[in-house]
C-alpha positions in Angstrom: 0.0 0.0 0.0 1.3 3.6 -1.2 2.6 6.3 1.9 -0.2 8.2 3.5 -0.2 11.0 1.8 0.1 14.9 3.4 -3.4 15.0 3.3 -6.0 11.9 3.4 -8.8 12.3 1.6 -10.4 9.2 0.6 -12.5 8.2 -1.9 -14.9 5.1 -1.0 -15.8 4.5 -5.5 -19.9 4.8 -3.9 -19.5 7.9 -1.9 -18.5 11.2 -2.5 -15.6 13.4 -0.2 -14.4 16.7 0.4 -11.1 17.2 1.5 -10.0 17.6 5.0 -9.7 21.0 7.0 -5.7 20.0 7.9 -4.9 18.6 4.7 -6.1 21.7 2.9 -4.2 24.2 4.8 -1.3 22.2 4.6 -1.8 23.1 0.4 -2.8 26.6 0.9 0.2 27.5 2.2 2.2 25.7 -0.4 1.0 28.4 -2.7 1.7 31.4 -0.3 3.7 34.3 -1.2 2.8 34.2 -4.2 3.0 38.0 -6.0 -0.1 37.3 -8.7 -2.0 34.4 -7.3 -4.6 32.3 -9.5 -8.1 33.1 -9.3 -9.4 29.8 -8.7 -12.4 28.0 -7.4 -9.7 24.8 -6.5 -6.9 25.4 -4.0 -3.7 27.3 -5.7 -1.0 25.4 -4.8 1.7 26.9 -6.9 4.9 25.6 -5.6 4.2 22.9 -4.1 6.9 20.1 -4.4 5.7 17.5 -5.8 3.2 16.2 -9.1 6.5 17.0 -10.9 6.3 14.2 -13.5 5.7 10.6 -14.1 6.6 7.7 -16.8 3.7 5.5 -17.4 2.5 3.8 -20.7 -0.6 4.8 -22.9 -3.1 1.6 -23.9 -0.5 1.5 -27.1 2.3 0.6 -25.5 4.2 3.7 -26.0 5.3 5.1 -22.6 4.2 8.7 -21.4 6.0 11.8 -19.4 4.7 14.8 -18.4 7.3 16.6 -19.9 5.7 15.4 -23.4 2.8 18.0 -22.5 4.6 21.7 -22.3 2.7 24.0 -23.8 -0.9 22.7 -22.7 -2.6 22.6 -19.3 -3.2 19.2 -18.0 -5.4 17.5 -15.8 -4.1 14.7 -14.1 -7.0 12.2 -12.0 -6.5 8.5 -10.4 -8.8 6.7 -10.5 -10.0 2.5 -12.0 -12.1 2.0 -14.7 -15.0 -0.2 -12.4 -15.1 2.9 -10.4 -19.4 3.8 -10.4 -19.3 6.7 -9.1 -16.2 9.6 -8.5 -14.3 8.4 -11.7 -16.9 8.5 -13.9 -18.2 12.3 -12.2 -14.8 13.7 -12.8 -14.4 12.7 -16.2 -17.9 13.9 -17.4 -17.0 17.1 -15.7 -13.2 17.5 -17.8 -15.2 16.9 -20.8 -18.0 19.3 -20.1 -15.4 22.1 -18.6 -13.5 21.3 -22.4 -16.5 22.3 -24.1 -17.0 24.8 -22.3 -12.8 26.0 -23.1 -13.9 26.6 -26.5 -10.8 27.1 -28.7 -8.4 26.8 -25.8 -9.8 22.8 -25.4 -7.6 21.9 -27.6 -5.0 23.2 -25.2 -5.8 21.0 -22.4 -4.9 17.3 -22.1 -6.4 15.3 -19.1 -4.6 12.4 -18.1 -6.1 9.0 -15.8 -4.2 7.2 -14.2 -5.5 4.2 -12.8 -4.7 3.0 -9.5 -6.3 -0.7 -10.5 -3.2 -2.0 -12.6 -4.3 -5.7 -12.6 -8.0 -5.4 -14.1 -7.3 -1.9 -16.3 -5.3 -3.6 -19.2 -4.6 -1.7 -21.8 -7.5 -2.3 -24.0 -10.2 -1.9 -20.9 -8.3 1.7 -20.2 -8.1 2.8 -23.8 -11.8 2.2 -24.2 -13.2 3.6 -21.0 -11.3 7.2 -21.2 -12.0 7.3 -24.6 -15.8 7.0 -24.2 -15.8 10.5 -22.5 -13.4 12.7 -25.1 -11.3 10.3 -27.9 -8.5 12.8 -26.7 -8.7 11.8 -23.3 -5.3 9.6 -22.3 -5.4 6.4 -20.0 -2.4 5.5 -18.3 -1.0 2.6 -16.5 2.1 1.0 -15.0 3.3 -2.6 -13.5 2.1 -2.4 -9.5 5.4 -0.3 -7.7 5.5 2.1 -10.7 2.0 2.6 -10.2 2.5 3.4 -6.2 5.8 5.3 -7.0 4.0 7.9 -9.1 0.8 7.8 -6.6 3.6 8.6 -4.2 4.6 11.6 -6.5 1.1 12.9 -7.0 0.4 12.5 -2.8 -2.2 10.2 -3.7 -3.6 7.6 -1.5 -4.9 4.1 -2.7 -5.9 0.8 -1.5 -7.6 -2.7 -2.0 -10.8 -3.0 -0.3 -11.9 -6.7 -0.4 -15.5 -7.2 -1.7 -16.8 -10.9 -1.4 -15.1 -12.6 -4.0 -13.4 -9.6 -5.7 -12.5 -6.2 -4.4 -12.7 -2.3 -5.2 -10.3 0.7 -4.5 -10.4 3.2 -2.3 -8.6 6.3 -3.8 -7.4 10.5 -3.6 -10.5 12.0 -4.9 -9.0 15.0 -6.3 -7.4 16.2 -9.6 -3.9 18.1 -10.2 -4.0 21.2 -12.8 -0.6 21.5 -14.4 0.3 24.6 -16.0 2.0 24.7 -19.4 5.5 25.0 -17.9 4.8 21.7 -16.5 4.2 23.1 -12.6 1.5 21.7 -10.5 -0.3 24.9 -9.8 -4.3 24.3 -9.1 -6.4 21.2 -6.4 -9.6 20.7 -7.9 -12.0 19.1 -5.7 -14.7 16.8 -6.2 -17.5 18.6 -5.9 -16.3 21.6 -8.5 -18.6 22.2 -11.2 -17.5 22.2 -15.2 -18.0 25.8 -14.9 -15.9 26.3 -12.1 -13.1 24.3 -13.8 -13.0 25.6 -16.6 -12.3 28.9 -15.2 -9.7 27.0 -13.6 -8.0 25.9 -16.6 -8.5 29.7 -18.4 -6.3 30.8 -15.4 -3.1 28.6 -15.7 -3.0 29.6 -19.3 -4.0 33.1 -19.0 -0.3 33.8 -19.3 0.8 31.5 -21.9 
């Protein structure tokens, strides 16, 4: 199981979460001092040290860095594909908050990562994220690359047994990366498309 993270907000995949008073002042003041903060409906964590990069591979095969994505804004989620509940919320929300981008959609990449290795293969991953934008990307990675990156990200994640099978508990919240490739925005849960959209206008309002 991955390192508790700084914060621990936990996403049971049939219930919805909002993230703890302690864990988000920890973030808040990751983002203080800042001269010209963002004007943002998530928490601005500009500076914070970590979400700097992973290495996963796409459903093709080919592997992935976040490095590959400078010069867009991307959202990063974790999440499983048999998720009924957060995943699928989030995901309907990047698309509608796309939409809503206009032209500056096409400047935005949103990334999944699943946290459910063994059962998201490559064709299951590639099919589910592309059922809610075709530009949406799936990622994946063997079990410790997976918990090194959730590590990275300060995500939490964990097998919950369920009779014969089991489901995940998982972070709940997605990771706004600016164009430079700087973890700069927490978006919650409960945001609307609305709401992240302006989001997303704000990390490249400068670019």
């Amino acid at each position: 199981m991955p390192d508790t993270p700084i914060f621990s907000p936990v996403a049971n995949p049939g219930r919805r979460f909002c993230l703890g008073a302690l864990g988000a002042t920890a973030l808040m003041l990751a983002g203080c001092g800042r001269a010209d903060p963002l004007e943002v409906h998530g928490t601005d964590i500009t500076g914070a040290k970590f979400a700097r990069s992973f290495s996963l591979k796409d459903p093709a095969g080919r592997v992935r860095t976040l490095e590959e994505f400078k010069g867009r804004a991307v959202l990063v989620f974790f999440g499983f594909t048999q998720c009924p509940d957060v995943c699928p919320t989030a995901l309907v929300r990047a698309a509608d908050a796309k939409k809503l981008l206009g032209d500056q959609g096409d400047r935005l990449q949103v990334v999944f990562i699943t946290v459910d290795p063994e059962r998201d293969v490559p064709e299951v991953l590639g099919a589910y994220t592309t059922a809610f934008d075709p530009d949406f990307l799936g990622l994946y990675g063997d079990i410790p690359t997976t918990a090194a990156t959730a590590k990275e990200f300060k995500v939490f994640y964990q097998k919950v047994a369920t009779g014969d099978s089991y489901t995940m508990d998982h972070t709940a919240l997605s990771y706004l990366i600016d164009p430079q490739g700087k973890v700069r925005v927490m978006i919650r849960d409960d945001q609307s498309a609305p709401d992240l959209a302006n989001d997303i206008r704000q990390v490249l309002r400068d670019v």
